[in-house]
Backbone bond lengths (Angstrom), bond angles and torsions (degrees), N, CA, C in turn:
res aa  C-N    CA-C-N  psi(-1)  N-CA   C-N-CA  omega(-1)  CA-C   N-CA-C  phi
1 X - - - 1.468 - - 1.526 109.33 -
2 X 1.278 115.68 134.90 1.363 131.52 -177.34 1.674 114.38 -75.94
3 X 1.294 130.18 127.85 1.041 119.08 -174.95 1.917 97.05 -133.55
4 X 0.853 109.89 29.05 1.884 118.45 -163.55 1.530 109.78 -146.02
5 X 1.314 105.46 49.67 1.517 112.20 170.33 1.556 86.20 -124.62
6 X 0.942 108.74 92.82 1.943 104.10 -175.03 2.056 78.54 -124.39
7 X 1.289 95.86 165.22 1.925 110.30 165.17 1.003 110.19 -171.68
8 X 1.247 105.48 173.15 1.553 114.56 -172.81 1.255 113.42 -86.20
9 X 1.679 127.32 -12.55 1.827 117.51 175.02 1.656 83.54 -146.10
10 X 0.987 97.53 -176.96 1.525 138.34 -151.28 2.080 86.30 -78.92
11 X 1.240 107.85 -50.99 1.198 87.76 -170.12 1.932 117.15 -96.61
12 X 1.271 112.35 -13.16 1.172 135.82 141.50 1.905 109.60 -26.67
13 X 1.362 104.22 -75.56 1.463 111.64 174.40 1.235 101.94 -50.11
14 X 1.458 130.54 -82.19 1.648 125.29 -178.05 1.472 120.00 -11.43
15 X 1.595 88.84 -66.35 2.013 99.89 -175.15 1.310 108.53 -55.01
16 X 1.577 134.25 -7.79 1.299 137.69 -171.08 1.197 107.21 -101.73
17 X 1.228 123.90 -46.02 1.676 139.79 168.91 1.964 84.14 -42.65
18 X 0.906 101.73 -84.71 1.718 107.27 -162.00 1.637 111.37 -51.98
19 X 1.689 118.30 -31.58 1.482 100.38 153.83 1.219 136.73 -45.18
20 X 1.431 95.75 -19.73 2.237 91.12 -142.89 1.885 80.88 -90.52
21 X 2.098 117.21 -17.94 1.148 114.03 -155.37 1.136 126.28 79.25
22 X 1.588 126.75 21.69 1.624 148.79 175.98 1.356 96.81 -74.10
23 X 1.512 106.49 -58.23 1.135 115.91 -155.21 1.743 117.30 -95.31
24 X 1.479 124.76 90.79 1.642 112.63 -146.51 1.717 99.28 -91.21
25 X 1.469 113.46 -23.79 1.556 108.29 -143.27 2.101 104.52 -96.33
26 X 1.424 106.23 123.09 1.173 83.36 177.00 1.715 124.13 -71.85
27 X 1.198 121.89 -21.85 1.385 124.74 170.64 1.607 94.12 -46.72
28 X 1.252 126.51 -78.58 1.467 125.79 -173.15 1.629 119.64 -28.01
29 X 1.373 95.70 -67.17 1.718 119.09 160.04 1.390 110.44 -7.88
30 X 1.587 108.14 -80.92 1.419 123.51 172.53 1.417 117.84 -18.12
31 X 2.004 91.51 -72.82 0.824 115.32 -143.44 2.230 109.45 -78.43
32 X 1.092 81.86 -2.58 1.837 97.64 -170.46 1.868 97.68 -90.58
33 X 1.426 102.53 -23.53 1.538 118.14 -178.27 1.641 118.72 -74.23
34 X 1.431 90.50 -39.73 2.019 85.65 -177.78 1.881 96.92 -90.37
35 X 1.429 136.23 -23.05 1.077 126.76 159.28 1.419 150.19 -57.68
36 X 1.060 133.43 74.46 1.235 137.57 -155.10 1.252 132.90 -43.49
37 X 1.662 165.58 69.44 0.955 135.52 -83.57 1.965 80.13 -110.92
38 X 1.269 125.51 -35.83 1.107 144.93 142.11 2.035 106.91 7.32
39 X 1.420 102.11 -88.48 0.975 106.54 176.67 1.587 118.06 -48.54
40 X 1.457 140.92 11.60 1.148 132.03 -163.07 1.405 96.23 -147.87
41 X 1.435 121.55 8.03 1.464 112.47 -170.35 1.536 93.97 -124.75
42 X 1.607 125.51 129.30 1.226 119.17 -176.97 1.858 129.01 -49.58
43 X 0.958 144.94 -170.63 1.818 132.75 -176.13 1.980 88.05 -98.98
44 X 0.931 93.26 136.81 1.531 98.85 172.71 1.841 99.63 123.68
45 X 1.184 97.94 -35.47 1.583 96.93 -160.27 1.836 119.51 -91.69
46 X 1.156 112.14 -166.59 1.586 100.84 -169.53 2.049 108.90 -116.99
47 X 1.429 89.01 74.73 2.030 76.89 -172.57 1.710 128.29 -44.35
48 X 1.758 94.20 -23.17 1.684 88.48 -143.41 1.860 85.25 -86.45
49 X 1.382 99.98 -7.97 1.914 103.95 -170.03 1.748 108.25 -61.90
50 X 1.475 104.20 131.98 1.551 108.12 169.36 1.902 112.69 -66.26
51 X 1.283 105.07 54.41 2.013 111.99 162.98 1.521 102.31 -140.93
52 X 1.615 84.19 165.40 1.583 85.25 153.27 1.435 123.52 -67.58
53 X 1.628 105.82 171.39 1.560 117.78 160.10 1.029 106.19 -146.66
54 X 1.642 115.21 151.20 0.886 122.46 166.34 1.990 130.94 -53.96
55 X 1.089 103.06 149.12 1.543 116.17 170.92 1.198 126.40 -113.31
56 X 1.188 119.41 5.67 1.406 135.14 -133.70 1.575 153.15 2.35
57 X 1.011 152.80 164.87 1.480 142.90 -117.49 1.349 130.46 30.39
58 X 1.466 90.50 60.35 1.955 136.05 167.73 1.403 82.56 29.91
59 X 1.862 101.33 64.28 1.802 115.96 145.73 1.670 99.23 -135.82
60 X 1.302 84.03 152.15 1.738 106.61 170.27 1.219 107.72 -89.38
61 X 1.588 112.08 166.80 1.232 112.33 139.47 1.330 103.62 -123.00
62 X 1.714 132.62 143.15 1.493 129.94 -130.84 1.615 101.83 -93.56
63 X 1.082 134.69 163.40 1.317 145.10 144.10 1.720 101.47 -10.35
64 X 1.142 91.47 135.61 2.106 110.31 161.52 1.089 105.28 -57.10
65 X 1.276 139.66 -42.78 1.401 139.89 -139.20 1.783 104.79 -108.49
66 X 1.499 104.59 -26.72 1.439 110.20 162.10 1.444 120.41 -67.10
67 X 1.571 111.64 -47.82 1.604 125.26 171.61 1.705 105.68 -57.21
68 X 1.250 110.56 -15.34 1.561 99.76 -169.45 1.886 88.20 -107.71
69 X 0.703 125.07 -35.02 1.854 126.66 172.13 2.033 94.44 -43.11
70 X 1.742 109.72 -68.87 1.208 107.10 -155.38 1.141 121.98 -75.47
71 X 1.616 103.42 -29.39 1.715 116.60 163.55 2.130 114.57 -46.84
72 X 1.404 104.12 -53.09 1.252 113.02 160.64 1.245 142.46 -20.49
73 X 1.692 93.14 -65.84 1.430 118.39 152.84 1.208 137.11 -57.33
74 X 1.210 107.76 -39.73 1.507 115.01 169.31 1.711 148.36 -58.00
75 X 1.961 72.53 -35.67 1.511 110.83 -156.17 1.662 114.99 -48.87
76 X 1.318 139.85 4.69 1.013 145.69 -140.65 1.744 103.75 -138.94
77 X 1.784 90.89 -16.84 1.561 107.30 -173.03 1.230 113.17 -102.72
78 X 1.492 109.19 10.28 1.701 93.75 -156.11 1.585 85.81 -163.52
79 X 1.431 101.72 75.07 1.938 107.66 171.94 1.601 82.81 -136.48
80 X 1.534 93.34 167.09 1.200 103.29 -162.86 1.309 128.55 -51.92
81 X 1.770 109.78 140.11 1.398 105.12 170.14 1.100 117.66 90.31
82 X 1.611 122.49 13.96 1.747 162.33 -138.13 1.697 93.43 -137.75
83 X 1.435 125.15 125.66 1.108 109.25 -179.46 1.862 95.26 -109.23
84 X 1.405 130.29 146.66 1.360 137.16 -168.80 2.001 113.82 -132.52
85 X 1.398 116.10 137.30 1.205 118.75 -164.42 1.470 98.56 -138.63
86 X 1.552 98.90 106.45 1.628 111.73 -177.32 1.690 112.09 -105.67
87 X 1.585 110.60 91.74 1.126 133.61 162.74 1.517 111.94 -38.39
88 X 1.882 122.75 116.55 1.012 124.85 164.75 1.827 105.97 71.04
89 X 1.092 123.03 26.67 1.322 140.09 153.95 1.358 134.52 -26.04
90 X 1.694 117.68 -9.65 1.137 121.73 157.10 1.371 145.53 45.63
91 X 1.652 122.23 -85.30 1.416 132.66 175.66 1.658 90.82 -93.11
92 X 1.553 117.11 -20.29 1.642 96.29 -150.21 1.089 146.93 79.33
93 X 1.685 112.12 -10.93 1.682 127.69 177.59 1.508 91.06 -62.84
94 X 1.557 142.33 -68.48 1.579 109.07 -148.74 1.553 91.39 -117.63
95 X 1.705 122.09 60.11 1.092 125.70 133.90 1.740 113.81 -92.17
96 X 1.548 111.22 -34.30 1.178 147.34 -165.45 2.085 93.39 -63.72
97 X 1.590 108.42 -54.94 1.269 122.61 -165.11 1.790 95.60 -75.13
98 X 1.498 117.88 -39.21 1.292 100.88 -171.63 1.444 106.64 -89.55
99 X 1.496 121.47 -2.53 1.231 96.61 168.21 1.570 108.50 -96.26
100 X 1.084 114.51 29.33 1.956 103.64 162.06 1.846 103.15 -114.62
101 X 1.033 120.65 -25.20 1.059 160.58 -179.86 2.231 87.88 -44.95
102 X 1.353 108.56 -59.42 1.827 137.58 -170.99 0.903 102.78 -97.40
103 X 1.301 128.97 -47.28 1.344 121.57 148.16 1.878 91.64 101.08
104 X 0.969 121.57 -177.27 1.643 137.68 170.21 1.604 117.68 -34.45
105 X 1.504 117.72 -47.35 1.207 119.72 -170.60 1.656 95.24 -98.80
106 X 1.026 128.31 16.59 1.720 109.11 -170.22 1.600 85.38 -124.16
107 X 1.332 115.55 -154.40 1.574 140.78 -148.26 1.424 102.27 -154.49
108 X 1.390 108.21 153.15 1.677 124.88 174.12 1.355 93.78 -159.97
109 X 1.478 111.19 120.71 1.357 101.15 162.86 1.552 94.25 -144.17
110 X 1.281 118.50 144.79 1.275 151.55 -160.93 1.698 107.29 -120.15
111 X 1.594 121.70 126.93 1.145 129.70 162.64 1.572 125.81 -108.72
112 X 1.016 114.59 106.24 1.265 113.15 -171.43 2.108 106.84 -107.42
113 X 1.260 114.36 137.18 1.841 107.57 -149.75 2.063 83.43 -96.27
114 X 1.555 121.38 -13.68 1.621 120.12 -147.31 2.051 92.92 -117.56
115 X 1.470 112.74 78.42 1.245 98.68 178.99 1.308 140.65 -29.97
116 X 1.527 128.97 -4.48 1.650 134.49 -156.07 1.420 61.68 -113.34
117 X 1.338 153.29 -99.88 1.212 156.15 -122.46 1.410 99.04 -44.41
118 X 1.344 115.69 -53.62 1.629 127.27 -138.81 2.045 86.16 -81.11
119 X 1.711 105.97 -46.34 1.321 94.34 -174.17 2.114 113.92 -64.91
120 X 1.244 95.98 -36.26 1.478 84.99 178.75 1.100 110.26 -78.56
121 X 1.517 154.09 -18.20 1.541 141.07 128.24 1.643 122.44 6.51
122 X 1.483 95.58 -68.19 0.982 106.07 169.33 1.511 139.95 -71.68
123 X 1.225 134.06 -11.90 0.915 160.77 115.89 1.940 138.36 -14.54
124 X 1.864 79.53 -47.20 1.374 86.08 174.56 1.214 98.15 -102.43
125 X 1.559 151.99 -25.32 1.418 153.69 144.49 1.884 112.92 -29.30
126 X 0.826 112.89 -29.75 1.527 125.43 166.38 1.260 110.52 -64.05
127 X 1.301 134.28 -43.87 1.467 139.66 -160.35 1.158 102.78 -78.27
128 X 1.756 143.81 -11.51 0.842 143.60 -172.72 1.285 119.65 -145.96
129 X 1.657 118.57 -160.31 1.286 108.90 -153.72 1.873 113.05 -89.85
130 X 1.347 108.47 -9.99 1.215 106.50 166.95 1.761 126.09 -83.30
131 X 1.585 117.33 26.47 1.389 142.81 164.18 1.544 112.51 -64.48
132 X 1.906 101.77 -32.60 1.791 73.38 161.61 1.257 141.46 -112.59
133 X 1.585 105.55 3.21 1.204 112.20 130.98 1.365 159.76 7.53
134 X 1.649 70.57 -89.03 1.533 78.40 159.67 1.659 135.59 -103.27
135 X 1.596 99.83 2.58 1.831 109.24 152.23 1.431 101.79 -62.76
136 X 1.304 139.53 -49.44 0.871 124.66 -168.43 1.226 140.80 -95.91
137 X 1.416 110.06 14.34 1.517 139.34 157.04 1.754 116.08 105.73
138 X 1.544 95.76 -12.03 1.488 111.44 -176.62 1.411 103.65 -47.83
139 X 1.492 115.41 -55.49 1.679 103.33 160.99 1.394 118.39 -126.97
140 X 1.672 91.83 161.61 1.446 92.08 -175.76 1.399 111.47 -152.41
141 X 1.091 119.77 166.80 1.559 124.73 -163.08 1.721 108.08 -115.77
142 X 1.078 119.76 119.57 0.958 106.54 -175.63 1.979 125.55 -125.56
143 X 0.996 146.00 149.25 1.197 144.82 -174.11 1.696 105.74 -86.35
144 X 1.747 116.48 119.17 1.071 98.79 177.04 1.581 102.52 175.11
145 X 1.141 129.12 154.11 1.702 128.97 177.94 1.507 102.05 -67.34
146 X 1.506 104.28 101.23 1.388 118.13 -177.84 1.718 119.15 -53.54
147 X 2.013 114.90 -25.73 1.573 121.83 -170.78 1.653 80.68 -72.89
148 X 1.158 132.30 -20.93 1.711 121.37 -166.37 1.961 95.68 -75.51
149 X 1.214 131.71 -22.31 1.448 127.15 -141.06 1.486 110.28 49.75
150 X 1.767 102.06 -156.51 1.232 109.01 -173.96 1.695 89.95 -137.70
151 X 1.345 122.97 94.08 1.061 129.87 -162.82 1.889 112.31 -71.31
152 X 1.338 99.00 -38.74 1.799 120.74 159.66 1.065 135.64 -23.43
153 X 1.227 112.85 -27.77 1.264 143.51 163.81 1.591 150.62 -165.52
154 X 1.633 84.23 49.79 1.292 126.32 159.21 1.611 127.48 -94.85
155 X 1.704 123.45 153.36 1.342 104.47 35.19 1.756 98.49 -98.40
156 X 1.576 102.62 -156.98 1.755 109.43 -162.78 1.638 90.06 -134.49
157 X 1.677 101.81 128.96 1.838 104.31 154.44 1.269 122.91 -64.89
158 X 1.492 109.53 -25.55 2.036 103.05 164.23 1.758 88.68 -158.88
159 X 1.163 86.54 162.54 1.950 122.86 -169.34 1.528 98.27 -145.33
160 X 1.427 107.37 108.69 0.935 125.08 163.86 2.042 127.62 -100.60
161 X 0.949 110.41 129.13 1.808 113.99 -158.52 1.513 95.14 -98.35
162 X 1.415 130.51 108.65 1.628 115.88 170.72 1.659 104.04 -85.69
163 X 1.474 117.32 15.02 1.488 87.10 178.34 1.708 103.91 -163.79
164 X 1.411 123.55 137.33 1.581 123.61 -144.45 1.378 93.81 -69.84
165 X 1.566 108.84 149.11 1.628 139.92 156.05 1.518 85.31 -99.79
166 X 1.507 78.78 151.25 1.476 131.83 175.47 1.876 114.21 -83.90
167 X 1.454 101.77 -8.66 1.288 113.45 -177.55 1.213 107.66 -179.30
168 X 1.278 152.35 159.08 1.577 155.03 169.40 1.622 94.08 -51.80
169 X 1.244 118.29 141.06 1.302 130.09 165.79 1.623 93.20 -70.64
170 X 1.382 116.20 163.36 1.429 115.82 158.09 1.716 112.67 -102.15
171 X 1.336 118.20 -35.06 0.721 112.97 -166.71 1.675 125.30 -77.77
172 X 1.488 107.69 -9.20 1.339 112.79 148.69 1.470 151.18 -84.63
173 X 1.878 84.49 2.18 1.600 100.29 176.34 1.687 102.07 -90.76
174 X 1.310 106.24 -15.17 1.597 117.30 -177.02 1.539 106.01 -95.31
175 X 1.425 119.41 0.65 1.829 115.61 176.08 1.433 105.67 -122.66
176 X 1.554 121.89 13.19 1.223 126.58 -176.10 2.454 106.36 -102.67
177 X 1.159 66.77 116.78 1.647 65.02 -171.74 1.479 119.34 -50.63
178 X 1.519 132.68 158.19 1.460 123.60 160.66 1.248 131.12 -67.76
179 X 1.034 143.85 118.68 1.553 160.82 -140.69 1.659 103.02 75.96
180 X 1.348 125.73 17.34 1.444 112.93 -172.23 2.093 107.98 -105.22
181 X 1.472 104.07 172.93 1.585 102.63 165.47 1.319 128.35 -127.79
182 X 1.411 127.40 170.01 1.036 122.98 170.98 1.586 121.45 -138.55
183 X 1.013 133.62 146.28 1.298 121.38 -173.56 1.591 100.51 -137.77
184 X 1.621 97.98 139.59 2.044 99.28 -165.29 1.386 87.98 -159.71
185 X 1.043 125.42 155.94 1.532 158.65 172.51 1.949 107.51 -80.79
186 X 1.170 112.20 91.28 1.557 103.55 164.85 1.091 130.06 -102.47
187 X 1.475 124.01 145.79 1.689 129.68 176.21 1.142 116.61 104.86
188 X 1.311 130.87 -177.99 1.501 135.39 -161.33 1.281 118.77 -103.46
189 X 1.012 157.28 167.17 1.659 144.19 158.01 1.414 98.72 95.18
190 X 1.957 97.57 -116.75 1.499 117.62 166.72 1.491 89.05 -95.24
191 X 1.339 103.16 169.08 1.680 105.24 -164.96 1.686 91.29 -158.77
192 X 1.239 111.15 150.05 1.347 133.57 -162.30 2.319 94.03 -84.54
193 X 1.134 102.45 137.26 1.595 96.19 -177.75 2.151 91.51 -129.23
194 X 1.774 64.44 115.76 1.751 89.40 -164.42 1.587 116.17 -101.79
195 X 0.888 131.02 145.65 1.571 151.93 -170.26 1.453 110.63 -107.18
196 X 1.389 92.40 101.83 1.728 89.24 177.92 1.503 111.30 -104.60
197 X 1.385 127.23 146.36 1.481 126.20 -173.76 1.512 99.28 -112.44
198 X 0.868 148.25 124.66 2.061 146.81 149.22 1.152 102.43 -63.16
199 X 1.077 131.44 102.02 1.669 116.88 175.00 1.802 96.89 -82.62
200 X 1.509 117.24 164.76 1.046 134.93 -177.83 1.825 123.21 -61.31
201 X 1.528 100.08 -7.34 1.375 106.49 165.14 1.632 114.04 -76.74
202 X 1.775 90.84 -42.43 1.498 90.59 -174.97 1.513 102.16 127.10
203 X 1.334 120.61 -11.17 1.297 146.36 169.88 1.718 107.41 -61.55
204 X 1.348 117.80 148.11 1.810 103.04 -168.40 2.012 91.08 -128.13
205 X 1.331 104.77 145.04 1.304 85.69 170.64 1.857 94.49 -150.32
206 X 1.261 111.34 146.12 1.293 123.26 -153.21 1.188 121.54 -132.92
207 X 1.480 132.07 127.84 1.284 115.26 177.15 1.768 109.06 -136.82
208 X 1.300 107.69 153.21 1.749 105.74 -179.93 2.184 113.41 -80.98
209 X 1.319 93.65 104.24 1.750 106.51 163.71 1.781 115.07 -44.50
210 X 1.338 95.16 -60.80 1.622 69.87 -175.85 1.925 81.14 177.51
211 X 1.223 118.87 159.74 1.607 131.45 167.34 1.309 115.36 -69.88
212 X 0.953 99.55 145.83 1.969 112.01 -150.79 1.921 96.64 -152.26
213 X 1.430 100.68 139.24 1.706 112.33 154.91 1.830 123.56 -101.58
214 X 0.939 80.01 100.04 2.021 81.17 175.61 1.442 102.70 -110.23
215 X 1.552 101.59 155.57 1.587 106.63 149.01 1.586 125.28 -89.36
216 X 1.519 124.14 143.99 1.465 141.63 -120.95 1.922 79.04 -74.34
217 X 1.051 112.86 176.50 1.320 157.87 157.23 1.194 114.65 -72.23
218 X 1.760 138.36 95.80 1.377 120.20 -151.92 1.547 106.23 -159.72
């Protein structure tokens, strides 16, 4: 795992994501480019650096190089007109990315469980170009126990988890559409960050990406 795609601006970092080959998808590419990572990282802290930072109320927002792993993964789930459900959503940076990502006719909706989080989310989603967006409901942020999903407006072509379960939720293997994916962090400690597929029967088949540190699912 790459931890040295760090730069000095926002798009600097990107072009580094895509050196190291983290970062494969050009939709993502784009879409990691008009988002500022800046706008989502508190004043004091280091956005363009390949770590986490804090957001505060002992949450991160994750490494570049993780956002460029799941974006990767995703990337196939989330073109236009693709609706997407970002579990534990936090800063809002890659609720922000998947809703340009779906573009006008698709969906982004973001669960954030820590109300101060979810309102300054929004906030920092304003500063940029996914603001109309979310005027216009395409995405939205919402307050809520993320292992529940957001069933309301489901189901989802991918569900993405920013932060480890203790076990697969069920109820997001049941809001994830057939032919759709999901990618989530499982287990305790370091925790395995797993790839789930729905195949079109309805059948799920899954495999582990690679060992990952998140904070828990809560």
């Amino acid at each position: 795992m790459s931890w040295r795609c760090h730069g000095n601006t926002n798009q600097e970092l990107v072009a580094n994501l895509q050196r190291s080959g983290i970062l494969t998808s050009i939709a993502a590419t784009h879409a990691m480019l008009q988002i500022d990572r800046a706008h989502f990282v508190p004043d004091g802290g280091s956005p363009y650096e390949d770590s986490p930072q804090s957001i505060g109320h002992g949450v991160t927002i994750s490494a570049p190089h993780m956002h460029g792993y799941c974006l990767s993964l995703l990337a196939d789930h989330l073109k236009p007109g693709m609706s997407v459900l970002d579990i534990g959503s936090g800063s809002g940076y890659l609720a922000a990315i998947f809703s340009l990502m779906v573009g006008e006719n698709g969906r982004s909706v973001g669960i954030e469980l820590i109300p101060q989080l979810a309102e300054k989310s929004i906030e920092s989603i304003r500063r940029g170009p996914a603001s109309k967006l979310l005027e216009s409901g395409q995405l939205a942020i919402h307050v809520a126990d993320g292992k529940m999903g957001f069933a309301d407006a489901g189901p989802y072509d991918a569900i993405h988890v920013g932060a480890a379960a203790a076990e697969l939720p069920k109820p997001l293997l049941d809001q994830l559409k057939p032919g759709g994916r999901m990618v989530i962090p499982v287990g305790t400690g370091f925790q395995d960050l797993v790839v789930i597929d729905k195949l079109l029967d309805g059948s799920i088949k899954k495999h582990v990406e690679m060992n990952v540190r998140y904070v828990p699912l809560i």
